[in-house]
N, C-alpha and C positions, 0 to 999 in steps of 0.2 A: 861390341856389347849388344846383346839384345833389346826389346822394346822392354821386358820385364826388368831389368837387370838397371836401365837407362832410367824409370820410374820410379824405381828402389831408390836408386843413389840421389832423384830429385826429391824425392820425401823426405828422406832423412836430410838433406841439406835444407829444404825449409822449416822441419823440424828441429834441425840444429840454430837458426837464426829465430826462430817464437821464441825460442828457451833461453837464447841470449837477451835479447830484446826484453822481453820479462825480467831477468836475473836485474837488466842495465835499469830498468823503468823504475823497477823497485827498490834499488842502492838509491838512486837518487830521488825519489820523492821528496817532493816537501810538502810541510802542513799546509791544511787547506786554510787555516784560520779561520773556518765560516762557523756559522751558527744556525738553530733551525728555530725561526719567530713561529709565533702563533699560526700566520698562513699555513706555513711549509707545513705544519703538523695539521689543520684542517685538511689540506690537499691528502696528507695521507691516509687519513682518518676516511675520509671522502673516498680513497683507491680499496682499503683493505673492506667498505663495505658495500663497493658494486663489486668486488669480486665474492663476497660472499653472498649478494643476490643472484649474479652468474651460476656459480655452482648452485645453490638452490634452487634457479631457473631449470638448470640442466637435470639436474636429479628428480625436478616432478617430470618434467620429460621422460627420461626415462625409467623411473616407475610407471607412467602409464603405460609404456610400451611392455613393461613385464608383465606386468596385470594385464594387460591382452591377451598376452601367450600362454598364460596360468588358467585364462579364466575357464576354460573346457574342466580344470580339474573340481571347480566351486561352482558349477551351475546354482544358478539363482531360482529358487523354489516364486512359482504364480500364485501370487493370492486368488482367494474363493473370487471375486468379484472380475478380474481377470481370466480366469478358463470359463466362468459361462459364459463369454460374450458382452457382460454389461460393460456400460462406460462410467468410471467413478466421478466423474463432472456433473452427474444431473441431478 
């Protein structure tokens, strides 16, 4: 047999053992008889909104990074007090 041919047949035989292994895991399960108290539901309350600060985190991220790249097309007009040279502080 070749190297190809040798890797083939070891795929599908550990393809063929997940697929069982699965089939067997799942006939047999049993109930978990658990329950979810107040905690468990804080904790998760607590995961599904740092991940919605993550994505939010990430997405002003990068919007800024696009409005970089955009900004050559919206140049930003100089107020009168800016192209003479004055400083608006004094």
């Amino acid at each position: 047999m070749t190297d190809d041919n040798q890797t083939s047949v070891r795929r599908q035989t550990v393809n063929r053992f997940a697929v069982a292994t699965g089939i067997v895991a799942a006939v047999h399960a049993a109930p978990a008889l658990a329950y979810l108290d107040p905690g468990t539901g804080s904790i998760i309350l607590q995961g599904l909104l740092a991940g919605l600060a993550a994505v939010m985190a990430a997405g002003s991220i990068f919007w800024h990074r696009i409005k970089t790249k955009f900004a050559w097309l919206f140049p930003r007009k100089k107020s009168p007090a800016t192209e003479s040279g004055q400083d608006s502080e004094d």
